[in-house]
Structures are given as structure tokens and as C-alpha cells.
C-alpha positions, -999 to +999 in steps of 0.1 A: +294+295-262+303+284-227+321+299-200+360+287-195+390+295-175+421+305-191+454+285-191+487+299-193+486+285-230+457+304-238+466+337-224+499+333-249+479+329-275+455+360-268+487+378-268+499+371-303+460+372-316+459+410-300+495+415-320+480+401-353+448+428-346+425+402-342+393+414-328+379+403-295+353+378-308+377+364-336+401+354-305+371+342-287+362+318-317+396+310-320+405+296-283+365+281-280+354+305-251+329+334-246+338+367-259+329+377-220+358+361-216+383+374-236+372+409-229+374+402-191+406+393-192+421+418-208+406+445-190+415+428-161+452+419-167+464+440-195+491+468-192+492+507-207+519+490-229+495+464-243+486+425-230+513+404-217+511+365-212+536+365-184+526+392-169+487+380-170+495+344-159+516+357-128+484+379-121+465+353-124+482+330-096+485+355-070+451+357-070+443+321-068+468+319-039+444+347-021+414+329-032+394+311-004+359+297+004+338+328+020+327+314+056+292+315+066+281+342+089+312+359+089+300+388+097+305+397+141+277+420+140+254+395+123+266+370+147+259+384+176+224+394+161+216+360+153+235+344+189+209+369+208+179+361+191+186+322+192+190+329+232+157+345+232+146+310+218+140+320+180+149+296+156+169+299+131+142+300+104+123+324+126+157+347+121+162+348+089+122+350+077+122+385+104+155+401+084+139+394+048+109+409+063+126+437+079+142+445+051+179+441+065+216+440+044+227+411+067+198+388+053+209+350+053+184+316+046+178+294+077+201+267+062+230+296+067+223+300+099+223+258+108+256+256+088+266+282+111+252+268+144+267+228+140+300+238+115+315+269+126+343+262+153+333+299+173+295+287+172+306+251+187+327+262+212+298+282+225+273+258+224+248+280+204+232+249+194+214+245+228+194+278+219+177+256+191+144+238+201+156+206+213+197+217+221+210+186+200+247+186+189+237+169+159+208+178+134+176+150+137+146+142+118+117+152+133+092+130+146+055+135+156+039+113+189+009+092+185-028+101+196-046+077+220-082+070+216-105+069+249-143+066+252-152+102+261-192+105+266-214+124+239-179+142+220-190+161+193-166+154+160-142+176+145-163+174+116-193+192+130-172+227+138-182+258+117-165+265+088-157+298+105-131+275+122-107+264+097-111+299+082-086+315+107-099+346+103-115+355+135-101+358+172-115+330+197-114+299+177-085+277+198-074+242+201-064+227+238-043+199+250-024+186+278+016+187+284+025+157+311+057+168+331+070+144+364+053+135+394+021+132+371+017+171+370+009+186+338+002+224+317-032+230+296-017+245+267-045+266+243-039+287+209-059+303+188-059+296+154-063+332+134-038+350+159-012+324+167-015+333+202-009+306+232-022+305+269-002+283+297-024+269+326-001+249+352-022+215+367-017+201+400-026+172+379-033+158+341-069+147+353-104+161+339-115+182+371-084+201+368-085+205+329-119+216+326-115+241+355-085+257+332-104+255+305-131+273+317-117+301+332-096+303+301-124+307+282-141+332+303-108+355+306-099+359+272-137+353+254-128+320+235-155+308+212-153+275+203-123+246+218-106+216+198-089+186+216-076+153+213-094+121+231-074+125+262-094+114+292-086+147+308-111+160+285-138+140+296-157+169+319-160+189+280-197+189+286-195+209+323-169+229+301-198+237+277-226+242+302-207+268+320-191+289+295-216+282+267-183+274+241-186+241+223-162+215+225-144+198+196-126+165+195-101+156+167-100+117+150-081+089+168-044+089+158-051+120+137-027+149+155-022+165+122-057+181+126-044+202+155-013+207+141-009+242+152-014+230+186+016+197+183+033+228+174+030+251+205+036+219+223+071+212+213+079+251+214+068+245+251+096+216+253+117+235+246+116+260+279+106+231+298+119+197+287+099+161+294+114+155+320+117+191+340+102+187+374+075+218+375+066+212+411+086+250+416+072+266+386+047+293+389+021+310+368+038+340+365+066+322+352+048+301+332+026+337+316+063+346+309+069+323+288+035+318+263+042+363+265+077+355+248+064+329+221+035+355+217+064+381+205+079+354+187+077+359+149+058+334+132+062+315+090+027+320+085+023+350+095+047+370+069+070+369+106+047+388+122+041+380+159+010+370+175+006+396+194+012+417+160-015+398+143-039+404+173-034+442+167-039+433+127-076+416+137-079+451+162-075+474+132-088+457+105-125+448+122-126+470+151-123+467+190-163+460+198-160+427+176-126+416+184-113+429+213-118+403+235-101+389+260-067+402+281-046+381+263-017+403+249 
């Protein structure tokens, strides 16, 4: 038996059923409805003196009148919780995976907090929408950016990394690219792959003396063991790269980003301090440590919403400091 609502003509008719001593369930049969129902409805709108139709249906419209459609996120001290972490550049699915995990009574889905950000009229007037990755007043699709092929000399395939690799087990194992800003300068973006954690280098310019000095010294500070990149030509000194650090270089399929995926990634989470076109000529390194330190306390999907620098301690714990520790990089 389904579910209905009442009508005025049916609540008349539970009264005289209830005055004949009809049982709950006979009046259920009777008027086609759940026995839930029936029983509801009478405990909800009957008297000491008995069930009155009247008296029921006049209940029954003041509460429509107060009925209204909950809002999303109503909640101030659950707005300003999500407000602050969205101004400390979380997103919104990054917000609402942390409160599940943390166990919290104000736990909303990401979608919540979206409906909140571009419908509700306190959220618009404050903009928070520009706390989201790209700032857009309207919600887009996605989109990735193509991979361009260049003849690097002797590059070692994708294919030919350890297993170890894809793994994502073990601290060191990193994938590399380049971030072109104005005025041709650029940032050597690296993470590693079992941690989540990112490293920022700043480039006078995108070009392969300057990359494979970042690199290396990159390497050598936080003990790096193995490096994938695209087929940028800024990646054409990977052999001096190699030959100085002793970390093998990796390079990922024409037109195939999606095997560096984690990398893409950290890129766009680094458009979104610094857009395309920010000029960097001002920026420092401190500034720029700054900011791969707050994506590196950033909760992260794959991790359960732990933080990199949570999963670092994980790897710390869980094999021990003389085969892990390596590296200053939390």
C-alpha cells in the first residue's frame, strides 16, 4: 500500500469510521492508504474528546501555511566555517570530504556547498565564489590543455619506470613540469606521487638551463628518486639532470597528460593563487614556498582528506625515519 496525503474528504470520513469502531487498518483499507497513515494522523490531530474532521483539516492548513523549502547552508556557524576555509583556497569538495572525516554534525555534500556558493543571495553578494579555483560567477565544464611533442635527445619512456612508480607507496617518486606566466618567465612545479606533496621553483625563464638547475637542486634537497615530465623542450638538459643527481628521468607519451595527471592537477591548483596571466616578475621564493606549504596542508580526495603533509607523517610512522625521512620538504 502506498503512501497518500489526506483530503478534507478523507479526514471526514476517518471520523465517522473511528465512530462506527472501525479499526485502524479497516479505515486504512477503506480510504486506499497506508495504515502508517491513518495512525499518523490521528495521533497527530486528534483531541482528548476523540478525532474531529474540522478540527484536523484546520490543523492541517496552518501547517501548510508554515511549511517552506529548508535553505541550504542555513546554518551561520556552518557558513562562516565553510566562507573561511574557501578563503584559505579549499574547495568545496575538499570541505565537505574533511567534516565527514572529522566526524562533524554540520556535514553537507560538495553539491551543498556549490548550491550555496552560486544560489544563495548572502553567498552572492559576497562574492564567495572567487575563493573557488578559477573565481567564475557561473559553474563551467572543465577542460584539460593539450601536450606538445618535441624531439628531446635519448628520453627514456614512461613505459620503462619501475613498477615501484605507479605503486604510490613510497616517498621520492615525483612528476615535474613547467607553469609559463608573462614576460616569458615561468615556475618548475614537482609532486610526489605517494605523499601528494608539491615543491614551487620560480624561473627567470621557461628554458632548459634554468629547468634542469631547479630540478636538480630539487632533487638533491628533498632526496627525490626518480622524475616524470612531459616533452617540453625545457626538459631537454634531463641527461645533465641525471648525471648529477644520479635520478632517472621519465617522459610521458605525446598528447597523453592524463599520465601525469596528478601533476595537471597541482598545476591548475597553482592558477588558482596565480592566474595565467599574473605578472611574477615581484614574486619571491618565500612567497612562492608559502603557497606549495598551504596546498601541502590542504586536505586531499585520495587521501581519506588527509593532507600531504599528514600522509608524509603516515609514510614516517608506518616504515620508519632511516627509509623515509628524506628530504626537508614538510
Amino acid at each position: 500500500m502506498s503512501y497518500h496525503q489526506l483530503t478534507a474528504a478523507g479526514r471526514g470520513a476517518i471520523e465517522v469510521l473511528l465512530l462506527e469502531q472501525y479499526t485502524v487498518s479497516e479505515i486504512a483499507r477503506k480510504l486506499g492508504v497506508h495504515g502508517a497513515t491513518i495512525s499518523r494522523e490521528i495521533k497527530m490531530r486528534g483531541t482528548p474528546m476523540g478525532y474531529f474532521a474540522d478540527i484536523a483539516q484546520a490543523h492541517y492548513e496552518r501547517m501548510r501555511l508554515r511549511c517552506k523549502k529548508r535553505k541550504k547552508l542555513d546554518d551561520s556557524h556552518l557558513q562562516k566555517h565553510v566562507s573561511e576555509r574557501l578563503s584559505w583556497g579549499w574547495s568545496p569538495e575538499q570541505i565537505a570530504g574533511r567534516l565527514k572525516r572529522d566526524g562533524s554534525p554540520w556535514y553537507v555534500c560538495k553539491e551543498t556547498i556549490y548550491q550555496f556558493l552560486y544560489m544563495d543571495s548572502w553567498a552572492r553578494e559576497e562574492a564567495l565564489y572567487q575563493y573557488l579555483r578559477y573565481g567564475r560567477k557561473k559553474r563551467r565544464k572543465q577542460t584539460g590543455r593539450s601536450v606538445h611533442c618535441s624531439k628531446i635527445p635519448n628520453r627514456v619512456s614512461i613505459h620503462d619506470r619501475p613498477t615501484i612508480v605507479t605503486e604510490r607507496t613510497v616517498f621520492g617518486h615525483c612528476e615535474a613540469d613547467s607553469v609559463l606566466y608573462t614576460k616569458k618567465r615561468a615556475i618548475n612545479t614537482i609532486n610526489d606521487l605517494a605523499t601528494g606533496m608539491v615543491w614551487f621553483t620560480k624561473l627567470d625563464q621557461k628554458t632548459a638551463d634554468d629547468t634542469a638547475k631547479a630540478l636538480t637542486t630539487r632533487i638533491l634537497t628533498e632526496g627525490l628518486q626518480t622524475i616524470t615530465v612531459d616533452n617540453g623542450t625545457e626538459f631537454m638538459n634531463h641527461e645533465r639532470v641525471t648525471q648529477v643527481t644520479r635520478v632517472p628521468v621519465f617522459f610521458a607519451d605525446a598528447y597523453c597528460s592524463n599520465q601525469r595527471g596528478a601533476n595537471e592537477n597541482v598545476n591548475m591548483l597553482l592558477r588558482g593563487y596565480l592566474p595565467k596571466r599574473a605578472d611574477i616578475e615581484e614574486l619571491t621564493q618565500d612567497e612562492l614556498d608559502d603557497i606549495a606549504e598551504e596546498l601541502n596542508n590542504r586536505p586531499r580526495k585520495r587521501f581519506g582528506y588527509r593532507t600531504p603533509n599528514e600522509m608524509y607523517q603516515c609514510l614516517l610512522q608506518s616504515k620508519g625515519e632511516s627509509t623515509v625521512a628524506v628530504g626537508t620538504g614538510i
